[in-house]
LOVOMAR-613864 format. One record per residue (C-alpha): y, x, z; residue in one letter. Coordinates in Angstrom, 1 decimal. Each point is the difference from the previous one (the first is absolute). Last residue first. Layout:
+--------+--------+--------+------+
:      y :      x :      z : type :
+--------+--------+--------+------+
:      Y :      X :      Z :    a :
...
+--------+--------+--------+------+
This chain:
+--------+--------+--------+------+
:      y :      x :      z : type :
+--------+--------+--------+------+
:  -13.6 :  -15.9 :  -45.4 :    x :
:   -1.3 :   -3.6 :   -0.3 :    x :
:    1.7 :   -1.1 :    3.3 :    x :
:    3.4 :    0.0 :   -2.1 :    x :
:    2.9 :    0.7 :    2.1 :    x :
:   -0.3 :    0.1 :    4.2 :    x :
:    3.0 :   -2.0 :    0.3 :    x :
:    1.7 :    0.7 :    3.3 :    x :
:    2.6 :   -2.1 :    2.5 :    x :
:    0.0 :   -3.6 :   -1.6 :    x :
:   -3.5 :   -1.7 :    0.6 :    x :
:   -3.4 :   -1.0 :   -1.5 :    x :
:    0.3 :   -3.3 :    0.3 :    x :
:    2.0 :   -3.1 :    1.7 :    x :
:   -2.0 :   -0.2 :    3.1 :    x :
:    1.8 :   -2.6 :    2.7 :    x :
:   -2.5 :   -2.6 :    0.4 :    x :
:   -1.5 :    2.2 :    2.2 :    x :
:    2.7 :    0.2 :    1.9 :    x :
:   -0.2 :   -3.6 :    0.6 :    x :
:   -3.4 :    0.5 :    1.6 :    x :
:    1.1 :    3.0 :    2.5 :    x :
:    2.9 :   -2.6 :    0.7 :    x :
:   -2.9 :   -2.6 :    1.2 :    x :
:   -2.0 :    2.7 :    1.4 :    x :
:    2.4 :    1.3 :    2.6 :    x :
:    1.6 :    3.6 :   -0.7 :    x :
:   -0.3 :    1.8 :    3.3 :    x :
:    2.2 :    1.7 :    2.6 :    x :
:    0.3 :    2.7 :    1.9 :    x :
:   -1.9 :    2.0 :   -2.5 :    x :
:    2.5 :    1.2 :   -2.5 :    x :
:    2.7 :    1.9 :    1.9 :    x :
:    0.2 :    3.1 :   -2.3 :    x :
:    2.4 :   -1.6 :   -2.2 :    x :
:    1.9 :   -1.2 :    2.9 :    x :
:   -0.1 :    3.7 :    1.2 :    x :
:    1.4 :    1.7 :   -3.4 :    x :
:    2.2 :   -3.3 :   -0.4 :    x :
:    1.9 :    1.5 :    3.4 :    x :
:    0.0 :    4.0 :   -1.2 :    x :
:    1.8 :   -1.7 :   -3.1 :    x :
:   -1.5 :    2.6 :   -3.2 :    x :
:   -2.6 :   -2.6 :   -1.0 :    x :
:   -3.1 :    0.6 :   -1.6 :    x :
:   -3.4 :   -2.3 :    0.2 :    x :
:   -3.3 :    1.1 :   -1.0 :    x :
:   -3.1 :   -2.5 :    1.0 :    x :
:   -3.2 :    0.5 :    0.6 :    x :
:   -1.4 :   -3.2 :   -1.2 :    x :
:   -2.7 :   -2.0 :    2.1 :    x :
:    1.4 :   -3.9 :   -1.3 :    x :
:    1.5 :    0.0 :    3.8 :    x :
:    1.4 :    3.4 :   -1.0 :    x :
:    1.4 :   -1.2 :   -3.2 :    x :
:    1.9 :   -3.2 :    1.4 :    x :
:    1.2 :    1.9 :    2.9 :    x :
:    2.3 :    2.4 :   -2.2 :    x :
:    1.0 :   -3.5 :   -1.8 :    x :
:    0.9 :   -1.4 :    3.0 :    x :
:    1.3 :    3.3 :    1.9 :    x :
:    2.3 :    0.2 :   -3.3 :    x :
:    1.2 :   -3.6 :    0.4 :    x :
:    1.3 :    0.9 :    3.5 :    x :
:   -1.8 :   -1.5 :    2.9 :    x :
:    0.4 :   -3.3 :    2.5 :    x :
:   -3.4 :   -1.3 :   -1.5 :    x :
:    1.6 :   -3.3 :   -0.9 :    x :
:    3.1 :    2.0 :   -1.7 :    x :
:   -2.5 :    2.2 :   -1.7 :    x :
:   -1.5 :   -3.1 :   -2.2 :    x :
:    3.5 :   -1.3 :   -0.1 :    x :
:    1.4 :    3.2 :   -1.7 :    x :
:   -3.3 :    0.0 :   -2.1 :    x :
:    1.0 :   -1.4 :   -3.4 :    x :
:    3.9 :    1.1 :    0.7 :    x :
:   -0.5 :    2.0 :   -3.4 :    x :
:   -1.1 :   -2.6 :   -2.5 :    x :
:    2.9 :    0.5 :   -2.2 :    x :
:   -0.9 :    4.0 :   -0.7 :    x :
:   -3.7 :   -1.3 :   -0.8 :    x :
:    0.5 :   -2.0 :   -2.3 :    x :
:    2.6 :    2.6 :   -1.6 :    x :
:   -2.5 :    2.2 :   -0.3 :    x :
:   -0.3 :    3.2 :    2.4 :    x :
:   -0.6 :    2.8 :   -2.8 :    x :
:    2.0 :    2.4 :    2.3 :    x :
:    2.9 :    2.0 :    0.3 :    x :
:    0.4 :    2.7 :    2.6 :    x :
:    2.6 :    1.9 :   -2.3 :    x :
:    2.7 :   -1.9 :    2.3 :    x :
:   -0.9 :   -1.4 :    3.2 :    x :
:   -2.0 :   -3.4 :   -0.3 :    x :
:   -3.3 :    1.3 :    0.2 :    x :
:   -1.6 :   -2.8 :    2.2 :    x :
:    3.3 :   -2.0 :    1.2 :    x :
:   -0.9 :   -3.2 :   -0.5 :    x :
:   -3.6 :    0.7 :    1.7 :    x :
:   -2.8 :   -0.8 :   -1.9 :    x :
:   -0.7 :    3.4 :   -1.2 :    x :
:   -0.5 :    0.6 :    4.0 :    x :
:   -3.9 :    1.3 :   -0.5 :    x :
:    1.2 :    2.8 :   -2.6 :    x :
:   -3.4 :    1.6 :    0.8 :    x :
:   -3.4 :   -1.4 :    1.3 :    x :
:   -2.9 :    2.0 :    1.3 :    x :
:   -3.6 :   -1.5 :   -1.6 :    x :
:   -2.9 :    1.7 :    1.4 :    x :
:   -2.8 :    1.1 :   -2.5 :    x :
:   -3.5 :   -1.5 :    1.5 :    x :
:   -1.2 :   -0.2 :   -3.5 :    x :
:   -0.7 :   -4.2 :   -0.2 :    x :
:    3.7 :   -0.2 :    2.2 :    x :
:    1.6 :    2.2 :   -3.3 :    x :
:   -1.3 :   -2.9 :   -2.3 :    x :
:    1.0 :   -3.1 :    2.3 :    x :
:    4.0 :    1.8 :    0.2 :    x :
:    0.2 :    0.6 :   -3.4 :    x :
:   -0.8 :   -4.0 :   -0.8 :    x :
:    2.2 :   -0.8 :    2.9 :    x :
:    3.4 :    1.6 :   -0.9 :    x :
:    2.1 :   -1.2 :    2.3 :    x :
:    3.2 :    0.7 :   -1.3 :    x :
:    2.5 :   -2.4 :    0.7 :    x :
:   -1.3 :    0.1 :    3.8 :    x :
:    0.4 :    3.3 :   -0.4 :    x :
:   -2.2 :    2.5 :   -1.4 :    x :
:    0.5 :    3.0 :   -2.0 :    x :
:   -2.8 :    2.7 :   -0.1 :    x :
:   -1.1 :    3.0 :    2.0 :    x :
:   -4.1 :    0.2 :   -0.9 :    x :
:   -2.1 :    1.4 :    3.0 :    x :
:   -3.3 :    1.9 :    0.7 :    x :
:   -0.4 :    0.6 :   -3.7 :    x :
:   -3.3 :    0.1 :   -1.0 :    x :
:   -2.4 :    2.5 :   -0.3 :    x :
:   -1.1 :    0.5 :   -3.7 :    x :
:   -2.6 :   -0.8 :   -1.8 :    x :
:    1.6 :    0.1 :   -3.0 :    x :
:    0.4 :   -3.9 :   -1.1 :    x :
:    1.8 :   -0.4 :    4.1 :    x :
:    2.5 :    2.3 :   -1.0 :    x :
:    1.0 :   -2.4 :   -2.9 :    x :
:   -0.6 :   -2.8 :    1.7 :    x :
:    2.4 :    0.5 :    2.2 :    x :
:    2.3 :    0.8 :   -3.2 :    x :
:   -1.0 :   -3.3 :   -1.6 :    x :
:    0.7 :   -2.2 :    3.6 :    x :
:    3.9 :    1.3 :    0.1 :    x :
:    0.8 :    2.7 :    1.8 :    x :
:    3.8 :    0.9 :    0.5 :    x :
:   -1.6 :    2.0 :    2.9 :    x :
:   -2.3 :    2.3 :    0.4 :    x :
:   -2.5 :    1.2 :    3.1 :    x :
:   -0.7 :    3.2 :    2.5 :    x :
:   -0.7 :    0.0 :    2.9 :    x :
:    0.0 :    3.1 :    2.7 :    x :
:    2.0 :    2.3 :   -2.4 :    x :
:    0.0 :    3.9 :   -0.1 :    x :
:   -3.4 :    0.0 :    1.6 :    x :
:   -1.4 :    1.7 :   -2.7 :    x :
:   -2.5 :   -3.1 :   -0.7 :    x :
:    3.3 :   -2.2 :   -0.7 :    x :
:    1.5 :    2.6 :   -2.1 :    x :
:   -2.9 :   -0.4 :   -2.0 :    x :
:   -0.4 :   -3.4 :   -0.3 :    x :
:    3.8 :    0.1 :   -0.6 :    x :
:   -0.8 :    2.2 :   -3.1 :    x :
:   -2.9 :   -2.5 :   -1.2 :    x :
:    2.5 :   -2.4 :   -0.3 :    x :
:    2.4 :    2.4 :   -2.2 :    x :
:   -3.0 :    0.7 :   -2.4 :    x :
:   -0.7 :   -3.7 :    0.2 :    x :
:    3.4 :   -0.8 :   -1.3 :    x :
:    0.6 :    2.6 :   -2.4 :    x :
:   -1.0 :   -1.9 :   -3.2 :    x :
:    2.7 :   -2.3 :    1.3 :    x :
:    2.0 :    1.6 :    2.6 :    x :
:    2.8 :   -2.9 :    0.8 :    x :
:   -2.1 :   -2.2 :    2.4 :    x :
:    2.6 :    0.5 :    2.7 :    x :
:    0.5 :    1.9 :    3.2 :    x :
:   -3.0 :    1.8 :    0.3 :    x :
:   -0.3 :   -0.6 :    3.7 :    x :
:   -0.5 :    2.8 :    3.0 :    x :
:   -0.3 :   -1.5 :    3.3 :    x :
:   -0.1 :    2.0 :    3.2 :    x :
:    1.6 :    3.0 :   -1.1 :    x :
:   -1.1 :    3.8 :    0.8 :    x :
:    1.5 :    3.0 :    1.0 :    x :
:    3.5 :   -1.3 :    0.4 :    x :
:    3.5 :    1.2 :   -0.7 :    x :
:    1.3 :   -2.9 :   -2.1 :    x :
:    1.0 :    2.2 :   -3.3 :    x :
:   -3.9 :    2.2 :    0.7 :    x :
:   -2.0 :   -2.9 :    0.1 :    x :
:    1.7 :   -1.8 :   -3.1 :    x :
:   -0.3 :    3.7 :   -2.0 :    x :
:   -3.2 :   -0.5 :    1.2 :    x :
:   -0.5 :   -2.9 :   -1.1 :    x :
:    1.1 :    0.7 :   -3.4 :    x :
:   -1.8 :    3.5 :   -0.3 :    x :
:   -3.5 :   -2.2 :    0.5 :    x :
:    1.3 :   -2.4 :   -3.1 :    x :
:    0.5 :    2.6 :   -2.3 :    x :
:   -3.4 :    1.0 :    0.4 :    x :
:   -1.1 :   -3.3 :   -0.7 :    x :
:    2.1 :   -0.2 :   -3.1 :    x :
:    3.8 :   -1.5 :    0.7 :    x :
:    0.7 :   -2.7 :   -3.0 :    x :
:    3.0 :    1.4 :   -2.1 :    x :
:    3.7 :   -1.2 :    0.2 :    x :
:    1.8 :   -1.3 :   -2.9 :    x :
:    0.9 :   -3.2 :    2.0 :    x :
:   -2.9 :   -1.7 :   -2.1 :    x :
:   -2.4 :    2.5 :    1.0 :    x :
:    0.4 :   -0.8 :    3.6 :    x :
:   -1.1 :    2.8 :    2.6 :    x :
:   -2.5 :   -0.7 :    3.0 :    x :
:    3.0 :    0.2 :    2.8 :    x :
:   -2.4 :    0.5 :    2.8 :    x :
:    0.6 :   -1.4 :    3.2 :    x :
:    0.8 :    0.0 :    4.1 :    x :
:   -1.4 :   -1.7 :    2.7 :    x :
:    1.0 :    1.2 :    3.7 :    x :
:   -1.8 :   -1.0 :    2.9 :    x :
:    1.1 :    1.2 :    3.3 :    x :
:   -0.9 :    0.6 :    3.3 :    x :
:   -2.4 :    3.1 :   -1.4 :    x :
:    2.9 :    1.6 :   -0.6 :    x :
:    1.0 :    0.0 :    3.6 :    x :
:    2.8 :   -2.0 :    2.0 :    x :
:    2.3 :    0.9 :    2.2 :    x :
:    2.6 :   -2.6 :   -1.1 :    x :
:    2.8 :    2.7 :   -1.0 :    x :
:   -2.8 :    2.4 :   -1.3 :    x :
:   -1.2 :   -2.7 :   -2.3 :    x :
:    3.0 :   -1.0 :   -1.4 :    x :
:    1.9 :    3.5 :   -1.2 :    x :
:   -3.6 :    0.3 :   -1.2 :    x :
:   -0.6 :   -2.9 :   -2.1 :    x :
:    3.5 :   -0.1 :   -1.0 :    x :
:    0.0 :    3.7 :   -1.3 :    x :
:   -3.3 :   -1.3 :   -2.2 :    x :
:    1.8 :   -3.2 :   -0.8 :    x :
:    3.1 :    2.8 :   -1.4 :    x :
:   -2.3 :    1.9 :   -1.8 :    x :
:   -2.0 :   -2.7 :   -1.6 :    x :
:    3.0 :   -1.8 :   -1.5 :    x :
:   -0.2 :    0.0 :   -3.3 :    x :
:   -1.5 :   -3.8 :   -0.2 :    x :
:   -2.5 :    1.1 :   -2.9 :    x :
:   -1.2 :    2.5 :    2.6 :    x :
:   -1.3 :   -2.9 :    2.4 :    x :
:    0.7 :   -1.4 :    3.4 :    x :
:   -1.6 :   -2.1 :    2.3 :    x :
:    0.8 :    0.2 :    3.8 :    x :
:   -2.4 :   -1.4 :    2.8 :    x :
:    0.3 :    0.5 :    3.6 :    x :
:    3.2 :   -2.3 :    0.5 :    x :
:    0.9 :   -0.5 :    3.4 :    x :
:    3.9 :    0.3 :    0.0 :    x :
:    0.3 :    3.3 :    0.7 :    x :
:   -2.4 :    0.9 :   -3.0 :    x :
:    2.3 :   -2.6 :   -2.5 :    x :
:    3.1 :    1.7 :    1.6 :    x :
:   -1.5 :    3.8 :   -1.4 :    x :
:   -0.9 :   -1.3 :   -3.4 :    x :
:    4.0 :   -1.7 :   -0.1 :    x :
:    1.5 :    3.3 :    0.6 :    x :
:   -2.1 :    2.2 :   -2.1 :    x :
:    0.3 :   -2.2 :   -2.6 :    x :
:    3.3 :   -1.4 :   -0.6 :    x :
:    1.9 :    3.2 :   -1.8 :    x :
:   -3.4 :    0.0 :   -1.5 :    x :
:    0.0 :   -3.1 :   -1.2 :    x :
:   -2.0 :   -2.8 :    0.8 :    x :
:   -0.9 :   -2.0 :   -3.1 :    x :
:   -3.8 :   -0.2 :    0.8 :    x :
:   -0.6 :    1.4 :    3.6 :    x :
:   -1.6 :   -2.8 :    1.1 :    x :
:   -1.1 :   -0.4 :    4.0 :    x :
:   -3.2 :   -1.1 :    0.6 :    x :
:   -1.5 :   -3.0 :    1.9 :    x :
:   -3.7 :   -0.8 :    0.4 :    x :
:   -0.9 :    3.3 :    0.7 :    x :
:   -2.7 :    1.6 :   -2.2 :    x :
:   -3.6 :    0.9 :    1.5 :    x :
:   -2.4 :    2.8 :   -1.1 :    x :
:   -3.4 :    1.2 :    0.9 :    x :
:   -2.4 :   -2.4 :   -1.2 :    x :
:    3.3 :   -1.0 :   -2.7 :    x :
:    2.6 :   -1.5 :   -0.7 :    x :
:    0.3 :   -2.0 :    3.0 :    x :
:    2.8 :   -2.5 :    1.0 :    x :
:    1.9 :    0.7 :    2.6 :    x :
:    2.0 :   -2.0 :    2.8 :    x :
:   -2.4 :   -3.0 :   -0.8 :    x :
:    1.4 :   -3.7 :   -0.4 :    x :
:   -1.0 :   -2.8 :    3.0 :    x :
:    1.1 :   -3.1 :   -0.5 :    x :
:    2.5 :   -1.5 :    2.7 :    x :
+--------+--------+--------+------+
């Protein structure tokens, strides 16, 4: 069996486990509940954001959890993000100073002195960008947050920070999937050392955001071809989600899976006792069918 890491490093002093648990869509009647099974089950990363609304209740979670497995802060890594504003939703780019309050309004909703990643959460700010960028540098050097990166980067916004002189990112969170593989991107953030984790990773999946309001750009292409890797994770003797969960760690993606089933939580988190051969590895190559169907960062010009 091929060997993936455990962690992949951010930066010299910073690691991120290889499997996370996604808060994205949780509720907060869900939250606290389904944060604390995650920690029992042997998560010891949880990503969240204030755009999800649910900071308070992960926060409780992250507690509730940690004190019923033992645990310490340090045992976990948390990741959490900035909601950068979006002018065309009528809501104002956040300033730099604006962008300090955010996080810790973000600190102070999940309980914690300090996160472990801190993202912009999309390329939104536009003549605030930088000023937002150089924010997180900032919080970064306070000790508020250990890495900082983006994500919903595309190569003009690296480039961007990388024009100014600027440090960059230590990670981009992006889409990818074996329909989504992104390999332009992926070649430009390798040349800056900016590590790649990987969201939506189960878009493949016939049921990916089937409930209702949880609709998604999924094309009908794509909703046809959705027993694609049944027989792939029948040969393996896995579900289709530990597949496609494998697929992005053996690529060297941290990757974010959610589940509120205490059993998928730990098949979700069993990714390394087994190993994506090279033939199938190949044909999921193949697979790339663009940019992807969860986010669209709008025009990169702005």
């Amino acid at each position: 069996m091929s060997e993936v890491q455990t962690t992949f490093t951010l930066n010299a002093e910073t690691a991120i486990p290889a499997v996370g648990f996604g808060t994205y869509l949780i509720s907060n009647e869900d939250a606290e509940g389904s944060i604390r099974s995650a920690i029992a089950a042997g998560y010891r990363h949880i990503d969240t954001a204030s755009g999800y609304r649910n900071e308070e209740t992960v926060g409780a979670g992250i507690r509730k959890g940690l004190e019923a497995e033992g645990l310490a802060r340090a045992d976990l890594f948390i990741t959490a993000k900035l909601w950068p504003g979006n002018p065309a939703w009528g809501d104002a780019p956040k300033t730099g100073t604006q962008t300090i309050a955010e996080c810790d309004a973000s600190l102070s909703r999940l309980g914690i002195d300090h996160v472990d990643l801190y993202l912009i959460h999309a390329p939104y700010g536009g003549d605030l960008r930088l000023e937002q960028w150089r924010a997180l540098l900032d919080l970064q050097a306070s000790g508020k947050a250990r890495a900082v990166g983006v994500s919903n980067f595309n190569e003009s916004h690296l480039d961007e920070i990388a024009l100014a002189g600027l440090p960059m990112p230590d990670a981009n969170q992006i889409e990818l999937h074996p329909w989504s593989q992104k390999p332009d991107l992926l070649a430009h953030m390798a040349s800056h050392d900016i590590a790649p984790i990987a969201y939506s990773s189960l878009v493949p999946l016939s049921t990916w955001r089937t409930e209702p309001g949880q609709e998604s750009a999924k094309t009908d292409e794509m909703k046809a071809d959705g027993t694609a890797f049944q027989s792939m994770a029948e040969k393996y003797g896995v579900s289709e989600a530990q597949l496609l969960l494998r697929w992005g760690v053996q690529n060297g993606y941290a990757v974010l899976p959610k589940s509120l089933n205490p059993e998928r939580m730990r098949q979700n988190l069993d990714l390394f006792s087994f190993a994506i051969d090279e033939a199938d590895m190949a044909q999921m190559a193949t697979m790339d069918r663009g940019d992807g169907v969860a986010w669209a960062s709008g025009d990169p010009s702005k």
